[in-house]
mmCIF file of the N, C-alpha and C atoms, coordinates in Angstrom:
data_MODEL
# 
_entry.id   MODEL 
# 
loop_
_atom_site.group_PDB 
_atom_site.id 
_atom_site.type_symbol 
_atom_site.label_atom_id 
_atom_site.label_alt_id 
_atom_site.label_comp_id 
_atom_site.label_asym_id 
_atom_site.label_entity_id 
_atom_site.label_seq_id 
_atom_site.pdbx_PDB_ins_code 
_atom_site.Cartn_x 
_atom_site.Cartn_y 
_atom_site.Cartn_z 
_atom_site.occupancy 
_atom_site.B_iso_or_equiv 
_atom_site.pdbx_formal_charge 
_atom_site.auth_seq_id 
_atom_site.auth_comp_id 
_atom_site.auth_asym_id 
_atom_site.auth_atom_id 
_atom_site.pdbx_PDB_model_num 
ATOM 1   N N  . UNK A 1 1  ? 0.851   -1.171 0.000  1.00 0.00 ? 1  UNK A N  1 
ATOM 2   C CA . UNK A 1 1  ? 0.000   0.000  0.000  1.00 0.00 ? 1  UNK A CA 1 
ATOM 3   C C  . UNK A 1 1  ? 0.897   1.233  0.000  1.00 0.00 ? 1  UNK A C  1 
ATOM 4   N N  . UNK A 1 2  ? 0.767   1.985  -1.191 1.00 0.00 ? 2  UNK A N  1 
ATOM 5   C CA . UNK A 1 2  ? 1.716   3.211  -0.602 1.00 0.00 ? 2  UNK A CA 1 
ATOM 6   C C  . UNK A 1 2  ? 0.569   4.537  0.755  1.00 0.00 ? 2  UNK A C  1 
ATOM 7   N N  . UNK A 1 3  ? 1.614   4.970  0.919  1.00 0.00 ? 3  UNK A N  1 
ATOM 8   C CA . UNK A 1 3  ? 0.994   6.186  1.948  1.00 0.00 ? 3  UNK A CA 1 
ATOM 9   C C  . UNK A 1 3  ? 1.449   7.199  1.843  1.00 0.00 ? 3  UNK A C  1 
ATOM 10  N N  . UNK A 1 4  ? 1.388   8.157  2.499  1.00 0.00 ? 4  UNK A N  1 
ATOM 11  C CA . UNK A 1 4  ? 2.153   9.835  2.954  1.00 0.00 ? 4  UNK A CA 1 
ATOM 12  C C  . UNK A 1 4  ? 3.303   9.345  3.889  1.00 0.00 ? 4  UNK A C  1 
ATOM 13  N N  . UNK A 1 5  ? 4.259   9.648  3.074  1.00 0.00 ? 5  UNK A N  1 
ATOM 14  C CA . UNK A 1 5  ? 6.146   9.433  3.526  1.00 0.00 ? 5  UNK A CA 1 
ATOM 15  C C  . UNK A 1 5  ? 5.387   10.231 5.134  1.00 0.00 ? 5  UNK A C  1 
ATOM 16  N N  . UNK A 1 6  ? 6.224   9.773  6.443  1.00 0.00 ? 6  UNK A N  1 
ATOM 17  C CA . UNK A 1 6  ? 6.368   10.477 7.626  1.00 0.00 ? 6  UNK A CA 1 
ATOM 18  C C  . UNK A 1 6  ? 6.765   11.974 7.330  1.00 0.00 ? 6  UNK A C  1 
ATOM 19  N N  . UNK A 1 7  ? 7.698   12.105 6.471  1.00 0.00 ? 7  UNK A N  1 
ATOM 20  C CA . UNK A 1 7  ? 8.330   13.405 6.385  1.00 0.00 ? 7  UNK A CA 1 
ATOM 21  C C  . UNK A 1 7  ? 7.328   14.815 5.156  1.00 0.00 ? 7  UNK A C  1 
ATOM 22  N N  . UNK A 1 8  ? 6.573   14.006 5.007  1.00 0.00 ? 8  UNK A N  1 
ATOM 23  C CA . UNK A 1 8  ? 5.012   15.085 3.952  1.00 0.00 ? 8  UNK A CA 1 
ATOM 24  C C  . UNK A 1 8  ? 4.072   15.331 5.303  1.00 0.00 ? 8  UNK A C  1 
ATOM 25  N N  . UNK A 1 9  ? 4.084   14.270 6.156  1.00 0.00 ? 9  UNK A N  1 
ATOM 26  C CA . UNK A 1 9  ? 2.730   14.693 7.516  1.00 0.00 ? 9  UNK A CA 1 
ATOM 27  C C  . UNK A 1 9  ? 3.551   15.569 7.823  1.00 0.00 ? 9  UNK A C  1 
ATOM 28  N N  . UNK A 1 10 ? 5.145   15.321 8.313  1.00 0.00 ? 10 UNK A N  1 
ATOM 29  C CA . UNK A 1 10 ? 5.937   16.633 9.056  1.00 0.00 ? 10 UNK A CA 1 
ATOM 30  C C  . UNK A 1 10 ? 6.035   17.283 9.240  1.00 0.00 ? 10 UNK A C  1 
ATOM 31  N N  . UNK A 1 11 ? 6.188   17.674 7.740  1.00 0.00 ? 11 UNK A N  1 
ATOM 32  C CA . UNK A 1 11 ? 6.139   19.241 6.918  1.00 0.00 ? 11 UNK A CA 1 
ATOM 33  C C  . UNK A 1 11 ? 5.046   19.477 6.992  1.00 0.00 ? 11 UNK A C  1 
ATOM 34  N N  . UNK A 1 12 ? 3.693   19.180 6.931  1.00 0.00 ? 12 UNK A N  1 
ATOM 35  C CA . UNK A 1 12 ? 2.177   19.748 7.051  1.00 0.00 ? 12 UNK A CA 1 
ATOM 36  C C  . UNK A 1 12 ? 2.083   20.093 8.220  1.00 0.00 ? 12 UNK A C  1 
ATOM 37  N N  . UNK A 1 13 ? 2.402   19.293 9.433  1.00 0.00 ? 13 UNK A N  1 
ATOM 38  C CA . UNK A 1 13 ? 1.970   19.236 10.932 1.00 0.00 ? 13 UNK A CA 1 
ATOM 39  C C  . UNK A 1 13 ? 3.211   20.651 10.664 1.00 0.00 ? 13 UNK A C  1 
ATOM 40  N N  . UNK A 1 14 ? 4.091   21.341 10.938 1.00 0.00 ? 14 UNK A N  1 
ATOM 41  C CA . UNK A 1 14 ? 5.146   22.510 10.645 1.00 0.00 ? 14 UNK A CA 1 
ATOM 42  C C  . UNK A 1 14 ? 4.227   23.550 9.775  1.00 0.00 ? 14 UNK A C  1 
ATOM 43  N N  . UNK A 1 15 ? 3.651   23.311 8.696  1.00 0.00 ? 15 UNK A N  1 
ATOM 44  C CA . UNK A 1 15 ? 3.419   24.505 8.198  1.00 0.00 ? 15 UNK A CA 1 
ATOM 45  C C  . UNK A 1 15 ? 1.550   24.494 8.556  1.00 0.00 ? 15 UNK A C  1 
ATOM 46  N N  . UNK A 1 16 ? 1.259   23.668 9.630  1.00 0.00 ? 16 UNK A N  1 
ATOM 47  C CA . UNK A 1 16 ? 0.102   24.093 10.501 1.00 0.00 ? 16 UNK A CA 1 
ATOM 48  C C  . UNK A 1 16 ? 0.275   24.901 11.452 1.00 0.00 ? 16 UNK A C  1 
ATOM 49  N N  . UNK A 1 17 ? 1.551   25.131 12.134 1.00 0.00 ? 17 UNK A N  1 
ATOM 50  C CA . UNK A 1 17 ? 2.070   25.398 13.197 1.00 0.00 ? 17 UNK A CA 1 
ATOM 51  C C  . UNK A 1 17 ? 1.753   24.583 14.461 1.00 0.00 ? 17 UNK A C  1 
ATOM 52  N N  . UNK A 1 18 ? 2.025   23.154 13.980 1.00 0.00 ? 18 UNK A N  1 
ATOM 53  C CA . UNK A 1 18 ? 1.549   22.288 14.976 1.00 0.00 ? 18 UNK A CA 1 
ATOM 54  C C  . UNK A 1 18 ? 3.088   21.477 15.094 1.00 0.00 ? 18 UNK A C  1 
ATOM 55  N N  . UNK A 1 19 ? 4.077   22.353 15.100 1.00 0.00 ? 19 UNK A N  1 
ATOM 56  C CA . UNK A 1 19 ? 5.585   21.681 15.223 1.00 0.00 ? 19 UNK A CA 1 
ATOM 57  C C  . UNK A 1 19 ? 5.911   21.186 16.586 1.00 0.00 ? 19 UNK A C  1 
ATOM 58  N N  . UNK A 1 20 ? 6.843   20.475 16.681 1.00 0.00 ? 20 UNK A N  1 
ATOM 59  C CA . UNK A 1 20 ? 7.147   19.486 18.004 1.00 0.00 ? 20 UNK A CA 1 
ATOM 60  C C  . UNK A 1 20 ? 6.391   17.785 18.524 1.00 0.00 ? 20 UNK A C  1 
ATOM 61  N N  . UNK A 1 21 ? 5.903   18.019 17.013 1.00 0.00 ? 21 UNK A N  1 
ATOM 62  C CA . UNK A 1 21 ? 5.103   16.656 17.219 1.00 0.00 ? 21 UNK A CA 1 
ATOM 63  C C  . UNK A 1 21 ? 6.559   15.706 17.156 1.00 0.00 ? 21 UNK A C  1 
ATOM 64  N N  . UNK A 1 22 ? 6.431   14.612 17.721 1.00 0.00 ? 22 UNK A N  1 
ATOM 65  C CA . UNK A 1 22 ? 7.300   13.890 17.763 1.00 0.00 ? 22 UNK A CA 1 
ATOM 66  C C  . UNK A 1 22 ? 7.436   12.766 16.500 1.00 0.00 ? 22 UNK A C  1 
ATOM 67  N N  . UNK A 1 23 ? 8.247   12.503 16.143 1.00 0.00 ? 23 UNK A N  1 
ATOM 68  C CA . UNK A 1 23 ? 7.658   11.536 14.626 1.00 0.00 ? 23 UNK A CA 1 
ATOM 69  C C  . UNK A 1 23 ? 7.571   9.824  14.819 1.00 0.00 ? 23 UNK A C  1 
ATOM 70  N N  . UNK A 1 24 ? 7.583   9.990  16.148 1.00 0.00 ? 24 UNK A N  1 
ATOM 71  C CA . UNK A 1 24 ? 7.001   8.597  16.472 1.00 0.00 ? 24 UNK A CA 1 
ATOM 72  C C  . UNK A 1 24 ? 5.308   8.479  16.415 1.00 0.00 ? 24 UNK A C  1 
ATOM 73  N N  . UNK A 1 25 ? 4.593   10.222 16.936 1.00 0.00 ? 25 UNK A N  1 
ATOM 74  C CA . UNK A 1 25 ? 3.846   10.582 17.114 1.00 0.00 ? 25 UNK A CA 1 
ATOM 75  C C  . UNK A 1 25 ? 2.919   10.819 15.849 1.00 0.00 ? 25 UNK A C  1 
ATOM 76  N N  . UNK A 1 26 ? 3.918   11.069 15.136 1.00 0.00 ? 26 UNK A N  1 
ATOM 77  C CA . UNK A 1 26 ? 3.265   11.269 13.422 1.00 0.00 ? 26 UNK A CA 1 
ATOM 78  C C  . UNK A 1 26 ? 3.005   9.959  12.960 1.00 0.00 ? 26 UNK A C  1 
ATOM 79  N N  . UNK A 1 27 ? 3.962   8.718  13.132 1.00 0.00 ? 27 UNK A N  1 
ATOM 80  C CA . UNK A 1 27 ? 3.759   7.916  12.665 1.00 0.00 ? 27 UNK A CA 1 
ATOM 81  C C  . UNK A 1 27 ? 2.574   7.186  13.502 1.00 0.00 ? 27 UNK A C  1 
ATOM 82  N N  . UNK A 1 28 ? 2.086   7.578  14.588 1.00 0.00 ? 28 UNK A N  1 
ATOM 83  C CA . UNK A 1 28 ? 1.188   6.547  15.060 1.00 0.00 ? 28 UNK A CA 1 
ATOM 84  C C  . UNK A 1 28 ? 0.029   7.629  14.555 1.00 0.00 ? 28 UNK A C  1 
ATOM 85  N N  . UNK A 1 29 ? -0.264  8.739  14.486 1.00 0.00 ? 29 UNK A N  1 
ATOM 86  C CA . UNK A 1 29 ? -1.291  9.460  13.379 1.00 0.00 ? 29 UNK A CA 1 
ATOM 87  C C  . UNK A 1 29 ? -1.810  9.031  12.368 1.00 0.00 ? 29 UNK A C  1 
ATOM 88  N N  . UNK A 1 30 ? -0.607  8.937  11.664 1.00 0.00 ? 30 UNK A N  1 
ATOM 89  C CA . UNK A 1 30 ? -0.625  7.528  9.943  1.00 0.00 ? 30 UNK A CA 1 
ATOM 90  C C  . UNK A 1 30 ? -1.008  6.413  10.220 1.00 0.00 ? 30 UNK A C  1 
ATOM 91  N N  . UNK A 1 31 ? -0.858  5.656  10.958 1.00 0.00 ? 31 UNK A N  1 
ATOM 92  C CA . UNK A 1 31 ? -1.220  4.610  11.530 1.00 0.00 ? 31 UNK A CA 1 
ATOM 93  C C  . UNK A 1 31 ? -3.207  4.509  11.323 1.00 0.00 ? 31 UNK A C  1 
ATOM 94  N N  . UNK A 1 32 ? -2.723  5.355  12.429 1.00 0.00 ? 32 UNK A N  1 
ATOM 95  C CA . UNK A 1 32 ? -4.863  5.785  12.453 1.00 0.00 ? 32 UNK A CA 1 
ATOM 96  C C  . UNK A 1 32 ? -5.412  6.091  11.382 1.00 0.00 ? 32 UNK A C  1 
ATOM 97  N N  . UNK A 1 33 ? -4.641  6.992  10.397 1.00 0.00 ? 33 UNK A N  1 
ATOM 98  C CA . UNK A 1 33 ? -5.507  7.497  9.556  1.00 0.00 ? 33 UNK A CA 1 
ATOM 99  C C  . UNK A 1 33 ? -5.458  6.264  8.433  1.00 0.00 ? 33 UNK A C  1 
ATOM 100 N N  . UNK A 1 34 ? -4.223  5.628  7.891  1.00 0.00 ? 34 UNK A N  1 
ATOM 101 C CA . UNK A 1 34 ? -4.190  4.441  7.742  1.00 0.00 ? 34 UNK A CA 1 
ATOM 102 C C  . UNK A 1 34 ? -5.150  3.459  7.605  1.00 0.00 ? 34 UNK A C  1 
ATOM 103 N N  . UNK A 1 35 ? -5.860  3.105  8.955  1.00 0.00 ? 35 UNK A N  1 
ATOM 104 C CA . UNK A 1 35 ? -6.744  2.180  9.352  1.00 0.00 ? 35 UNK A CA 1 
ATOM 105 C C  . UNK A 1 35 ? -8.174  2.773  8.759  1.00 0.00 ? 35 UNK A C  1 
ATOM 106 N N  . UNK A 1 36 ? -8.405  4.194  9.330  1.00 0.00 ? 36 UNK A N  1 
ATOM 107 C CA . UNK A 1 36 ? -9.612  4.341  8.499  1.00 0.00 ? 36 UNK A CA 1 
ATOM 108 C C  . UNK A 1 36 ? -9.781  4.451  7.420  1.00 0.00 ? 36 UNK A C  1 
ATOM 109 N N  . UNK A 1 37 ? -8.629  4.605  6.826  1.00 0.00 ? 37 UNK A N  1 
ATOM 110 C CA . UNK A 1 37 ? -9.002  5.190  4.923  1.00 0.00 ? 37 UNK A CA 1 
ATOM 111 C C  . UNK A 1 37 ? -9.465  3.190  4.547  1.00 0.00 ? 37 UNK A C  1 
ATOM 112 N N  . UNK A 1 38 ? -8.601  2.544  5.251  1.00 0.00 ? 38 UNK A N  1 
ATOM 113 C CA . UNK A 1 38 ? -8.898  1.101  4.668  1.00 0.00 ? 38 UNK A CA 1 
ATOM 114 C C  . UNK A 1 38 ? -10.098 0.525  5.210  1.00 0.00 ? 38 UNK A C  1 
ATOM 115 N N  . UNK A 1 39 ? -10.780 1.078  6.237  1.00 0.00 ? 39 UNK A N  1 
ATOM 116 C CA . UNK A 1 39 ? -12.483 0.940  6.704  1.00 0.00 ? 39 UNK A CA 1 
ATOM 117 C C  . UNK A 1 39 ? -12.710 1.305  5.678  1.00 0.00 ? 39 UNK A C  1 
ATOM 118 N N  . UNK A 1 40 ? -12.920 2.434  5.223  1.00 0.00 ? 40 UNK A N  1 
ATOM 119 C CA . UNK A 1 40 ? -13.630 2.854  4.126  1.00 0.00 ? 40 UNK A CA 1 
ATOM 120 C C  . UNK A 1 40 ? -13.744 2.623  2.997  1.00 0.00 ? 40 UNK A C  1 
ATOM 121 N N  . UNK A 1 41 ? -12.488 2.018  2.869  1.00 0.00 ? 41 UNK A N  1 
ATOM 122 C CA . UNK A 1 41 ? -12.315 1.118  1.240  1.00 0.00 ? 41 UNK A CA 1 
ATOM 123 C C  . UNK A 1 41 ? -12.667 0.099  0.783  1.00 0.00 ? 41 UNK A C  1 
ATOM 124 N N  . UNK A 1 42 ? -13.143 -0.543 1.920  1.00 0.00 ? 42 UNK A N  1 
ATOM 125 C CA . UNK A 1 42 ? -13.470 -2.162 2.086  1.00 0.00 ? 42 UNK A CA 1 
ATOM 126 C C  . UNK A 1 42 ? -15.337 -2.216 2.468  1.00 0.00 ? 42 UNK A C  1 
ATOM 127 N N  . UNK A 1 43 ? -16.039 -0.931 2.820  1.00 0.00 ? 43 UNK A N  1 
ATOM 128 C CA . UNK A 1 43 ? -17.300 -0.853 2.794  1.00 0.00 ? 43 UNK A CA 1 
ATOM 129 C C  . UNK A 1 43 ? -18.019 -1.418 1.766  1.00 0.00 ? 43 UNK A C  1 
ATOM 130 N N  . UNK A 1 44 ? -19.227 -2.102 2.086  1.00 0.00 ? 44 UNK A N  1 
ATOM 131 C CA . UNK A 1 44 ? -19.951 -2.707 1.439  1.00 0.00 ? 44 UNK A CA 1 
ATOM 132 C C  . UNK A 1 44 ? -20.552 -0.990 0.244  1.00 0.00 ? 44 UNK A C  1 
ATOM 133 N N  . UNK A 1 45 ? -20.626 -1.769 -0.860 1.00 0.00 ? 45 UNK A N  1 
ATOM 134 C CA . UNK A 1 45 ? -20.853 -0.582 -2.278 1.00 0.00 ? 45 UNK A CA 1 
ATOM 135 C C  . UNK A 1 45 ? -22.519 -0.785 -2.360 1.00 0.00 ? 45 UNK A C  1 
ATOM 136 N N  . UNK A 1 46 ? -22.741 0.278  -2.315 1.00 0.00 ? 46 UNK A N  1 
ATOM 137 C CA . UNK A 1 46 ? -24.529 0.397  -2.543 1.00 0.00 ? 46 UNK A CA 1 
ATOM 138 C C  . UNK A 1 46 ? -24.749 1.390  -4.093 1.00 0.00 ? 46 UNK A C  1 
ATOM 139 N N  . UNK A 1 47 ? -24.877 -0.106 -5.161 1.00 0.00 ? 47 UNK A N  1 
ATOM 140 C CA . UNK A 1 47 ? -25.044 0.682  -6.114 1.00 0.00 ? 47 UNK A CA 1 
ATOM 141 C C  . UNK A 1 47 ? -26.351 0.612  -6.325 1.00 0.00 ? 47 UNK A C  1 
# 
């Protein structure tokens, strides 16, 4: 699966002014967001 490199959240979480996140911290973010984008991908399709 590709994703958002740690270092693209980085730079976003920085030019939010949400700097000092830790990038262990980013990576467990990705993680989460991760998990839901793949809930959502795997939803039953109501055509």
């Amino acid at each position: 699966m590709n994703g958002v490199s740690t270092r693209k959240v980085d730079r976003l979480v920085t030019q939010l002014d949400l700097a000092g996140m830790s990038k262990s911290a980013v990576s467990r973010r990705c993680a989460g967001l991760d998990e839901q984008v793949r809930i959502f991908r795997e939803r039953p399709q109501r055509w």
